[in-house]
Every structure is written in C-alpha cells, then in structure tokens.
BADODO-124388 format. One record per residue (C-alpha): x, y, z; residue in one letter; chain. Coordinates in Angstrom, 1 decimal. Layout:
// residues N
X/Y/Z/a/A;
...
***
This chain:
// residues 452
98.7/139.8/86.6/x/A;
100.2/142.9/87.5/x/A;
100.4/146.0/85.5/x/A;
102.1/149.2/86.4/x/A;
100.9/152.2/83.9/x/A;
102.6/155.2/82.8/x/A;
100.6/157.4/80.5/x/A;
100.3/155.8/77.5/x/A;
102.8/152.2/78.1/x/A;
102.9/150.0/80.2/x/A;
103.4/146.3/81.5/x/A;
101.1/143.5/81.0/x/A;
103.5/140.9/82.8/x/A;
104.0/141.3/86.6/x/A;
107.1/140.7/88.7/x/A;
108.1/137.3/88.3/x/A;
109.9/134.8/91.0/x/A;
111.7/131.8/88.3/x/A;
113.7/128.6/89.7/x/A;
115.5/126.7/87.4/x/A;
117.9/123.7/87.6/x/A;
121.0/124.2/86.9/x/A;
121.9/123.4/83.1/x/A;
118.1/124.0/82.4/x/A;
116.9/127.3/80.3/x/A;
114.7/130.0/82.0/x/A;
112.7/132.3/80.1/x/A;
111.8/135.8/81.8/x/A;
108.9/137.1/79.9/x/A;
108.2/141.0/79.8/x/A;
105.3/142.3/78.0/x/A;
104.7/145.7/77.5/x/A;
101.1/147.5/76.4/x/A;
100.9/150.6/73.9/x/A;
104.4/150.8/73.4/x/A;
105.4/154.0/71.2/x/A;
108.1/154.7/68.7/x/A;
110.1/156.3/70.9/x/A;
110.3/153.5/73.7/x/A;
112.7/151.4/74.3/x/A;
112.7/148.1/76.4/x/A;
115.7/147.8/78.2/x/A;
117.1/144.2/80.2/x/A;
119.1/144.9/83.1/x/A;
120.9/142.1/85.9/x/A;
121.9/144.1/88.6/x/A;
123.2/147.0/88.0/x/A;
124.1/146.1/84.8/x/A;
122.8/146.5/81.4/x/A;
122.5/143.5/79.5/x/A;
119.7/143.9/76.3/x/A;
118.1/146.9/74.3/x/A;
115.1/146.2/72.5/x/A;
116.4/142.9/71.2/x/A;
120.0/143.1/71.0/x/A;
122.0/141.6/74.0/x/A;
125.5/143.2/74.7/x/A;
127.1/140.5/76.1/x/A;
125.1/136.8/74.7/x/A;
128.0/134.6/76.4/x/A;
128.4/132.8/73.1/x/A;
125.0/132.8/72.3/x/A;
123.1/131.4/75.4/x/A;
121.5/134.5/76.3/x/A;
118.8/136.3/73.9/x/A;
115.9/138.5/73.9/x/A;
113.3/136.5/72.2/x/A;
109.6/137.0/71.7/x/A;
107.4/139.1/68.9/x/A;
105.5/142.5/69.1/x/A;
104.8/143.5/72.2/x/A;
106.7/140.8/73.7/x/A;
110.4/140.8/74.7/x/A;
111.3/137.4/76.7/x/A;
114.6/137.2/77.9/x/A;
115.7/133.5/77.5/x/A;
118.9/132.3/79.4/x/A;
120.0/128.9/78.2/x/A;
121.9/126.4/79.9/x/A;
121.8/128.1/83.3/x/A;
124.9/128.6/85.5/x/A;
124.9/129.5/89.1/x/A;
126.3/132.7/88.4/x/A;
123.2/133.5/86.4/x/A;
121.3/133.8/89.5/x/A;
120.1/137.2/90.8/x/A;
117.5/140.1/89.9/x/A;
116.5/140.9/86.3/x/A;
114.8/144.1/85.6/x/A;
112.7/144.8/82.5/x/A;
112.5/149.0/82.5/x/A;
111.4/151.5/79.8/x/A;
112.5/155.2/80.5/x/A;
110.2/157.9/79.5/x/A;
109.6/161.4/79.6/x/A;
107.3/160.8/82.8/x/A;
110.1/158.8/84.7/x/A;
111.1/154.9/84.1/x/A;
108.8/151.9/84.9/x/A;
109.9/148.7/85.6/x/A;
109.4/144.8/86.3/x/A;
111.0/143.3/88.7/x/A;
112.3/139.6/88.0/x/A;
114.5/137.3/90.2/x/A;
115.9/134.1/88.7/x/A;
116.8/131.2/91.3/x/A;
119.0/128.3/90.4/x/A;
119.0/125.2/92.3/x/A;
121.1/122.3/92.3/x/A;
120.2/118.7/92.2/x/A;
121.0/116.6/95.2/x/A;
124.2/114.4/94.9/x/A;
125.4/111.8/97.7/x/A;
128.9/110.3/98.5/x/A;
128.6/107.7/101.4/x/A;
132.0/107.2/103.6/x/A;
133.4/104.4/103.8/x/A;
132.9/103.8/99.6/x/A;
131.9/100.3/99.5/x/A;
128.9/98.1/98.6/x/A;
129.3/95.8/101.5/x/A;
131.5/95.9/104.2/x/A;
132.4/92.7/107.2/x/A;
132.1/93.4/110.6/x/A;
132.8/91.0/113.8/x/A;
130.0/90.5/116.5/x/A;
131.1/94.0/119.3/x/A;
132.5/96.5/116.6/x/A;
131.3/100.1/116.1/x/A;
131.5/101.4/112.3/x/A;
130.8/105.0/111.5/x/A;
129.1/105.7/108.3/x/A;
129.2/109.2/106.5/x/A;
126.4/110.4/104.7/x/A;
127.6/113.7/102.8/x/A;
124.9/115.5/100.5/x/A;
125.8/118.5/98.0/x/A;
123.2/120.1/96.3/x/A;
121.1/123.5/96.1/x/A;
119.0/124.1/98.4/x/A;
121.3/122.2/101.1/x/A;
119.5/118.5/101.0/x/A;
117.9/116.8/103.8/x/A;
119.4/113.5/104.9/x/A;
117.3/110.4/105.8/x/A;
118.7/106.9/107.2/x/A;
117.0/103.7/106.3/x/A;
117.8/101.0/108.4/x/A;
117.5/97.0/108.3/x/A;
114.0/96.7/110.2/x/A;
115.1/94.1/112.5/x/A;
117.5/96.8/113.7/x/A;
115.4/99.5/113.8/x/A;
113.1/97.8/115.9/x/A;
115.6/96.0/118.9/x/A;
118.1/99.5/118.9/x/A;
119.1/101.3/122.2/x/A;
119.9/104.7/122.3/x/A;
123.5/103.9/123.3/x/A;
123.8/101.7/119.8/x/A;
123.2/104.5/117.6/x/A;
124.4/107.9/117.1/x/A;
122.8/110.2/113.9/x/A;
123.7/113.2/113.7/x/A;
123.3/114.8/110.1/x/A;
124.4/112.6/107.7/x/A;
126.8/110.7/110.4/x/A;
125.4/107.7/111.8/x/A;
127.4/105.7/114.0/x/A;
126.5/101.8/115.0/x/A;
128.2/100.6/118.3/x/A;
128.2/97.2/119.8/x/A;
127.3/95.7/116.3/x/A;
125.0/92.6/116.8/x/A;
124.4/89.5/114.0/x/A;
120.6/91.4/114.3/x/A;
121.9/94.4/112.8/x/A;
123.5/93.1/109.5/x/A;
121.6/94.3/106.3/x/A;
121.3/97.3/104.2/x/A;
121.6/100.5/105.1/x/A;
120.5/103.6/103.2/x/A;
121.6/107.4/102.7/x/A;
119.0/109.3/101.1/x/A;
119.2/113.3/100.1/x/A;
116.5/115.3/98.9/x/A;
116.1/119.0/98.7/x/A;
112.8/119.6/95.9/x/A;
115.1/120.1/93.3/x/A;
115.0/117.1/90.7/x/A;
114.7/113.5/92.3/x/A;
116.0/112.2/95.7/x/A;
119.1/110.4/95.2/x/A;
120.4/107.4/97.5/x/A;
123.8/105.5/98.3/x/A;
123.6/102.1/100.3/x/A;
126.0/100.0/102.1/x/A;
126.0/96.2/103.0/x/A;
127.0/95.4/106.4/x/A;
127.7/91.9/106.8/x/A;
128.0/90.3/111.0/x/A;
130.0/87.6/110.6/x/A;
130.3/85.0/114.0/x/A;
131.1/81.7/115.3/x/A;
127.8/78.9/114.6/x/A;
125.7/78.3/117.3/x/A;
123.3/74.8/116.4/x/A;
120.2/73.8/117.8/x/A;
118.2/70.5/116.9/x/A;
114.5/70.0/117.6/x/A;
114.4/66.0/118.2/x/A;
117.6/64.5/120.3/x/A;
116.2/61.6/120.2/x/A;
114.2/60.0/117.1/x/A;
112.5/56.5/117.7/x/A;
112.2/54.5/114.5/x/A;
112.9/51.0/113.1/x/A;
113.9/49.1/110.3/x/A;
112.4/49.9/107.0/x/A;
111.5/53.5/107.7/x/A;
113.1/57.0/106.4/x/A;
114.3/58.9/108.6/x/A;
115.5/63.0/108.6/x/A;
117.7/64.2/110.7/x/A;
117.9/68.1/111.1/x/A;
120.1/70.3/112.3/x/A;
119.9/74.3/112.2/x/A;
123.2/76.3/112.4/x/A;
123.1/80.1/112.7/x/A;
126.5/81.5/111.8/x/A;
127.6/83.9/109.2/x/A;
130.0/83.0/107.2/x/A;
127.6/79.7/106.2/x/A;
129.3/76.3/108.1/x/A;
130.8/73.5/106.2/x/A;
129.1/70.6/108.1/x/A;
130.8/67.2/109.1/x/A;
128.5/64.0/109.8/x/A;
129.8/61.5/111.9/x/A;
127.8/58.3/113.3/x/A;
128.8/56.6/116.0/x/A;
132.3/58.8/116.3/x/A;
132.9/57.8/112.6/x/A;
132.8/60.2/109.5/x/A;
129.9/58.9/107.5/x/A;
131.6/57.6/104.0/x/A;
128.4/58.6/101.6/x/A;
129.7/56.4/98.6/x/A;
129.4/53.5/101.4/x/A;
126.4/54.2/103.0/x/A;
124.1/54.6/99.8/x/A;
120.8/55.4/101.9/x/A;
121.9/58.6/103.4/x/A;
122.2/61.5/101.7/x/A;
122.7/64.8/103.1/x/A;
120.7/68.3/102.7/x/A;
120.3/71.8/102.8/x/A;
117.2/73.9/103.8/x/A;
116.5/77.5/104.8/x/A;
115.4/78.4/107.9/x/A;
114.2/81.3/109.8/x/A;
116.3/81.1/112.0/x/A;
119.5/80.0/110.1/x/A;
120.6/76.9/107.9/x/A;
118.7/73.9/108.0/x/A;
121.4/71.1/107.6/x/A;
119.5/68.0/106.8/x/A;
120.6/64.0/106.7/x/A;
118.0/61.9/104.8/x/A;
118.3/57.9/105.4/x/A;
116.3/55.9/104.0/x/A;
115.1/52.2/104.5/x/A;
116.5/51.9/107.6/x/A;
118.6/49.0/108.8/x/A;
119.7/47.7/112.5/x/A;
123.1/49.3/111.6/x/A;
121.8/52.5/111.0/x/A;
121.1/52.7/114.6/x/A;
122.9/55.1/117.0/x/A;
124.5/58.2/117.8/x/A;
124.5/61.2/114.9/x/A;
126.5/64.5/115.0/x/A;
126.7/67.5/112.7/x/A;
129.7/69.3/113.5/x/A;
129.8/72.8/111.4/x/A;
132.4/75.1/111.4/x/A;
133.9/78.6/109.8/x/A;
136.5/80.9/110.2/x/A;
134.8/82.0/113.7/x/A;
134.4/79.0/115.4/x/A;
132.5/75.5/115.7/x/A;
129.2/74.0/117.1/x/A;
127.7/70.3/116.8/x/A;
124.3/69.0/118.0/x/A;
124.1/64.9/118.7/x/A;
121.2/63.4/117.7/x/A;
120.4/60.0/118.8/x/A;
118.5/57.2/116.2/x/A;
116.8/54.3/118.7/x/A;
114.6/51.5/117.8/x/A;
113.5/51.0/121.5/x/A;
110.4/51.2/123.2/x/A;
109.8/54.3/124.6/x/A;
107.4/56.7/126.7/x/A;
106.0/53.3/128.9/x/A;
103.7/55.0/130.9/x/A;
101.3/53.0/133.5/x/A;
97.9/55.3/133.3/x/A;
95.6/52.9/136.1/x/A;
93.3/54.6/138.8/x/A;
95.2/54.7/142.0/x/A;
92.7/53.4/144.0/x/A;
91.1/49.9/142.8/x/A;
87.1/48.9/142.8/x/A;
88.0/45.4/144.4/x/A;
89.7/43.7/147.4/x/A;
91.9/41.3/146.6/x/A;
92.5/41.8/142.8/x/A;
93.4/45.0/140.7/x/A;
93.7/45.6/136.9/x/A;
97.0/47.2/136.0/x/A;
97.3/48.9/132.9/x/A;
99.5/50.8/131.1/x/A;
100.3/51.7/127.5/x/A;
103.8/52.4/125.3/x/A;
105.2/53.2/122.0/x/A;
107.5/50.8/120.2/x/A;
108.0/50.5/116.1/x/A;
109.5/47.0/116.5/x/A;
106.4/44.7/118.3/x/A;
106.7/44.1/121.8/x/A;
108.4/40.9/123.0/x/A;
107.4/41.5/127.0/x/A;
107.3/43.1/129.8/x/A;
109.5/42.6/133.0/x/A;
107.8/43.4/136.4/x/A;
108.2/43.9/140.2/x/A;
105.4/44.4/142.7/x/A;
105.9/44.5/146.4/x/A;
103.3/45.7/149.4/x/A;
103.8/48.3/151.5/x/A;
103.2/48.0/155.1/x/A;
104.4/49.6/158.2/x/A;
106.1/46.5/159.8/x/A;
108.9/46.9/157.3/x/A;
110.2/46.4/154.2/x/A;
108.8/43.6/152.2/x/A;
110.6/41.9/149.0/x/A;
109.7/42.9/145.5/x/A;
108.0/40.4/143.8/x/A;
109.2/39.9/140.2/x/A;
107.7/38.4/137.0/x/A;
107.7/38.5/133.2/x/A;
104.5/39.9/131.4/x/A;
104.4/38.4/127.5/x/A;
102.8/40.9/125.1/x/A;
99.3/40.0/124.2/x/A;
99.4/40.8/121.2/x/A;
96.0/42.2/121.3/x/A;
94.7/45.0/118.3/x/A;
97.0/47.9/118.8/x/A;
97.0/51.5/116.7/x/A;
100.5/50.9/116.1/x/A;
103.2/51.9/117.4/x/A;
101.3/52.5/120.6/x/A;
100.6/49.4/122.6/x/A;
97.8/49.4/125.1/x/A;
98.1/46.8/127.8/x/A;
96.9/45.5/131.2/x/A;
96.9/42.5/134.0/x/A;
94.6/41.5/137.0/x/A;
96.7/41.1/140.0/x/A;
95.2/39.3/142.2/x/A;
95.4/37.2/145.8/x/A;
95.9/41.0/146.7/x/A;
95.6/41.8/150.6/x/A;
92.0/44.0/151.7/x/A;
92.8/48.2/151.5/x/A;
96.7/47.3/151.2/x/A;
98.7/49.6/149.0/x/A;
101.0/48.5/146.5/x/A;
103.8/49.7/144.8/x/A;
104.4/48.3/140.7/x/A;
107.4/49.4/138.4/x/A;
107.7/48.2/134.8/x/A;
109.8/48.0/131.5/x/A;
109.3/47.0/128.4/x/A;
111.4/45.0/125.7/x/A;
111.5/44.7/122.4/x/A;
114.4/42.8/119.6/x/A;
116.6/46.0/120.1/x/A;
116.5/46.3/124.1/x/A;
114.4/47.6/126.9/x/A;
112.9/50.9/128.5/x/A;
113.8/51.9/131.6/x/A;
111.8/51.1/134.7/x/A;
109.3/53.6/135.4/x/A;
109.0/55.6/138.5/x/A;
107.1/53.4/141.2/x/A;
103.2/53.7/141.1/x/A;
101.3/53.3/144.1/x/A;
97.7/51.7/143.7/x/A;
95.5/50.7/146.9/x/A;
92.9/47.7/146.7/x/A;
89.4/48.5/148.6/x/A;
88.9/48.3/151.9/x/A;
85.3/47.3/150.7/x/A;
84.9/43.3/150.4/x/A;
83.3/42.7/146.8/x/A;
83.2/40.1/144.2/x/A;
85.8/39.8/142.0/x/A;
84.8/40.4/138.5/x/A;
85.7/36.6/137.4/x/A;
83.1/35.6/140.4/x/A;
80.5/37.7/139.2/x/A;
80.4/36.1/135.7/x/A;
79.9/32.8/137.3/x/A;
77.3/33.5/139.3/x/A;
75.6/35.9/137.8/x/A;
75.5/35.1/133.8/x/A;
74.7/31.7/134.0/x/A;
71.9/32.2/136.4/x/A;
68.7/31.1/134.1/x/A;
70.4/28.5/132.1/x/A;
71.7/27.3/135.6/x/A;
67.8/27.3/137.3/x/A;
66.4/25.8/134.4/x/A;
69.2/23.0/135.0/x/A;
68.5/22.1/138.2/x/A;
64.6/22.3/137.5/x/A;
65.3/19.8/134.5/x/A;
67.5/17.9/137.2/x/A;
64.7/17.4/139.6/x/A;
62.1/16.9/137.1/x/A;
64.4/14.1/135.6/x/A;
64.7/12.8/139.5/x/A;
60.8/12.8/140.6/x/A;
59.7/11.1/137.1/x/A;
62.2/8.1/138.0/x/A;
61.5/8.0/142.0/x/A;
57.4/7.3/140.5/x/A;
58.2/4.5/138.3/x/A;
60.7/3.0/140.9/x/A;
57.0/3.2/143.1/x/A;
54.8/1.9/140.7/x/A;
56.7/-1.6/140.1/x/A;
57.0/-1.9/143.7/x/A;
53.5/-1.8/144.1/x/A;
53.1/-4.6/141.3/x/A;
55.3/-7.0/142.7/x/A;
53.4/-6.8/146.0/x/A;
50.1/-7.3/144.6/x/A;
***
C-alpha cells in the first residue's frame, strides 16, 4: 500500500492499475487518512473534473457515483464503455500544495469470431483449394489458433497449406483432409470463443475385397464382403452370374452393411447353400462421382492340391507319393500321369486314376499317398496330379520331380515278410522236422519187425 503524506492528510490507497470488461462495473477506491474540515476530495478523468466530495457533475444518467463512507470515497463506474477508459486522479488541494492518486482504468473487450465462408459444412471435389477466413475482434487484439482434422495434420506438405493470421488456405484437397476444422480467438479477456467448418471430400468409389475366391459347399453360410471407399456413400448393385440378384426369389441371401476402417463394408449373407448358389458374384457401387465393382467367385472345388513328398526316395524300385488337399464336398479321385526322365529322349507319360481312400481325414483337408513301384534304380521321375470331386476338378499341379536310390534295398512290403514272421516261421519249420523224424522212426521200427 502506498501512501503519500502531506502534513496532517493523506492517502491510504495507492495508485491503482483496474481492467474491466466492457459492460462490467469498476470501482476506483480512494482512501484518505486525517482528513480535516477544510478538505475536499476531488475526482478528476483527464483534465477534467468529474466529482467533489460525493457529488458527481456529470453521472451519465446515473452510472457514475462516488460511493463509499467516512474516509472512503470510491468512484464506481457502472456499465463500462470504451470511452470510459483513461487516467483517474483522486487529489485534495491544500495550503501545502495538492496530493494525488493516480488511477488508470483499462477496458477490454471479449473475443468475437466470424469464419469466411459462413457455413457449417461445405463439399469439396478431390484437387480443389478452399480458403478459409478466420477474423477475430476483440480488446486486446485476439490470438488466432487453427485446429485441424488429425489425419491432416499429420500427412500435410508445406505446399498444401498456407496460415497466415487467421487465413488458412488448403490446396490440392485430398479425401484425407475432410473433417472439422476450427478457428479459435483468445486474448485473456473472458473465454476463448470458436467457429468450425465441415469440409466434406466427395470422389468416385474405389472397392477392394479380401477373398476373390471362397471355397465352400452345399449346406454352409457363406459372407461375401466387399469394402467401397467413396464419399458420397454407393448404392450397391448385386449380380450373380451377370444376373441382378432378385432377393424376394432368392430367400437365403440377404444383403448387409458394416463399417470399416477403411470405408463401407457391403456385405451378402447366404445361407444354406445350394449347387445353384455357386458362381460368379459382383457388387457394383456407384454415386454421383463414379463406379467401382469387385467379382467374387463362390466354388465348391477342390482346391490348394499340393504333393508335399521328399524329393529323393529311401528305396530302389518303389516310392511313396503323397500329397494332401482341401475339398468341402469328399473326394471322388485322383487323375495321374508319371513319366521317367532319361537322357535318350522323351518318354510317354504314363496315366492312371487314383480312387480316394477314404481314410480318417480332419476335414476338409485330405491327406493322401501311393507306392509306386517297378520303379527303375537312381531314375528320376516326374508326377503331376488333380483332383476331383461332384462339382469338377483342380488343376494339375506343377510337375514334381522325385529320384529313387541308387542304393539297392528291400522294399518295405519285403521286409514285413521276412522279417515279422521270422520266429513263428523257425518254430514252423522246427515243428515241420520234428513232425518228419518222429514218422521216418516208426516207418524203421516196423521194418525191423517184419524182418525178424
């Protein structure tokens, strides 16, 4: 507190720095120790006289007073205007000179926006350049801060955006920088105030799908997906086999609609699958930008026939083939060409039909193989295979080369004979030559009694 002292007065208020909003009140307070009867408290704004004691001259209707009791003489200024700012001076003249406390009133003004172009939402093509204009009013002279959509604050170039003050100019708009973009003004004086805009990328549907194929068979559901990424949203078409799906015919399909990250999940659902169900798919979307369509196929063949033998085999003359694939509808067989390779030329292909063996699967994956044998000694051969089920057959796969050994060795089937039954087989012949020697000794014995 400051206090400037004449004699026998003065001040027990110091100079005094107010800010005010506009429209507020703001109360100067001037308090003033051992004030005599012959003293007089005078209010002054400028050069200009405006209170003595407690009387104001000019009270603009009222909404200026000198309030306050005793010693204390607070001018109050309601309703502030912006011409109400400037210096106030308390003063008391005396016989010793005039002291006086120094005042100065500051009005500010809240922050106010307007956003150019005046819209909540504005449509913009794929390549255009909008210009948006931020313009702030307020005392002190508000700060301007953009918020962008954070995918486009993230991918932006410095040639694809201009700010300068509140002007912020988008070039070479891209579907990534649609979203909501914010104006914000703040200068300390009441709250921050903001204006948004809407900017809305519309272009043509691009359509991706994650299965082209989808191997199934009769009975089973089935969803077929594809996701469009277009702005305005498609209106989708499904066709099957060239032919717009009639849903009031076809009572097991149904079609869908899921989000997606990356766009519109357009979904066809069918259930309990039949034969004639079978075949090509399309989703053909569209809007006022363009079109896009993804085929998806629906198959009830075998598929991914892979043969997974060792390339080289453990025997000489026979080798185990095996190979595995996927169907939902069982196997029926498998076609199948083998031919040798040599150097003296080109030798036939050999070609046979496999049946399935209908051996314990984990369905649908069938695991298979065959002995080949009457093979040639270290000879290289080359196999292909396909498979067929009710609804058709793979296609052959690539040729596999195997090579039998160049190392002469039972065959496994030779092995079993020879080796499993080997005790039972000893104590056979044993039993055998027992059996033999018992009889040969009787055969002796009555020989020797028809002699004697």
């Amino acid at each position: 507190m400051f206090s400037y002292v004449s004699d026998a007065y003065s001040f027990l208020s110091g100079n005094q720095e107010i800010t005010v909003l506009l429209g507020d009140s703001a109360t100067i307070r001037c308090e003033v120790a051992n004030l005599g009867d012959t003293q007089v408290v005078f209010w002054q704004n400028g050069s200009n006289v405006m209170a003595m004691a407690r009387n104001v001259f000019n009270n603009d209707g009222g909404r200026i007073l000198v309030g306050g009791t005793g010693n204390v003489y607070d001018l109050v200024i309601n309703q502030v205007k912006l011409s109400d700012e400037g210096s106030y001076t308390c003063q008391i003249p005396g016989a010793d000179g005039t002291i006086q406390q120094k005042n100065m009133l500051t009005v500010t003004i809240p922050p106010s926006v307007d956003l150019i172009p005046d819209l909540d939402e504005i449509d913009m093509d794929i390549g255009e350049t909008i210009t948006l204009q931020c313009d702030a009013h307020g005392k002190p002279e508000p700060d301007i801060l953009w918020s962008l959509p954070s995918d486009t604050m993230g991918g932006m170039e410095d040639d694809m955006m201009d700010v300068e003050g509140g002007r912020f100019v988008l070039n070479n708009i891209q579907k990534e920088d649609a979203g909501v973009y914010t104006c914000t003004a703040s200068n300390g004086a009441g709250s921050p105030v903001s204006r948004t805009i809407r900017i809305k990328v519309n272009y043509p549907p691009t359509v991706h799908v994650e299965q082209s194929t989808i191997y199934t068979g009769p009975g089973h559901k089935v969803s077929i997906e594809c996701i469009f990424d277009a702005n305005p949203p498609v209106n989708v078409i499904w066709t099957h086999n060239g032919t717009d799906i009639d849903f009031d015919q076809r009572q097991n399909i149904h079609m869908g609609k899921l989000p997606a990250k990356d766009g519109n999940r357009e979904t066809l659902e069918i259930s309990n699958l039949q034969p004639m169900d079978l075949g090509e798919y399309r989703c053909d979307g569209g809007n006022d930008r363009g079109t896009a369509f993804e085929d998806v196929v629906l198959s009830a063949l075998p598929h991914s026939l892979a043969i997974v033998s060792k390339r080289t085999g453990k025997y000489s003359d026979q080798y185990t083939l095996k190979w595995h694939v996927v169907s939902v509808s069982p196997i029926i067989d498998y076609r199948f060409m083998m031919k040798e390779v040599n150097n003296s030329g080109p030798s036939k292909w050999q070609n046979s039909t496999i049946p399935s063996s209908k051996g314990q699967y984990t369905l649908p994956l069938y695991e298979e193989e065959k002995v080949l044998k009457k093979l040639e000694q270290n000879t290289t051969y080359v196999v292909r295979l396909r498979a067929r089920n009710a609804f058709g057959q793979t296609e052959w796969t690539e040729r596999f080369r195997f090579t039998t050994s160049d190392e002469v060795a039972p065959p496994p089937d030779a092995v079993k004979k020879v080796t499993k039954p080997n005790a039972g087989g000893s104590a056979s012949v044993a039993a055998q030559f027992a059996s033999t020697s018992i009889a040969a000794l009787v055969l002796t014995a009555l020989s020797l009694l028809m002699l004697a």
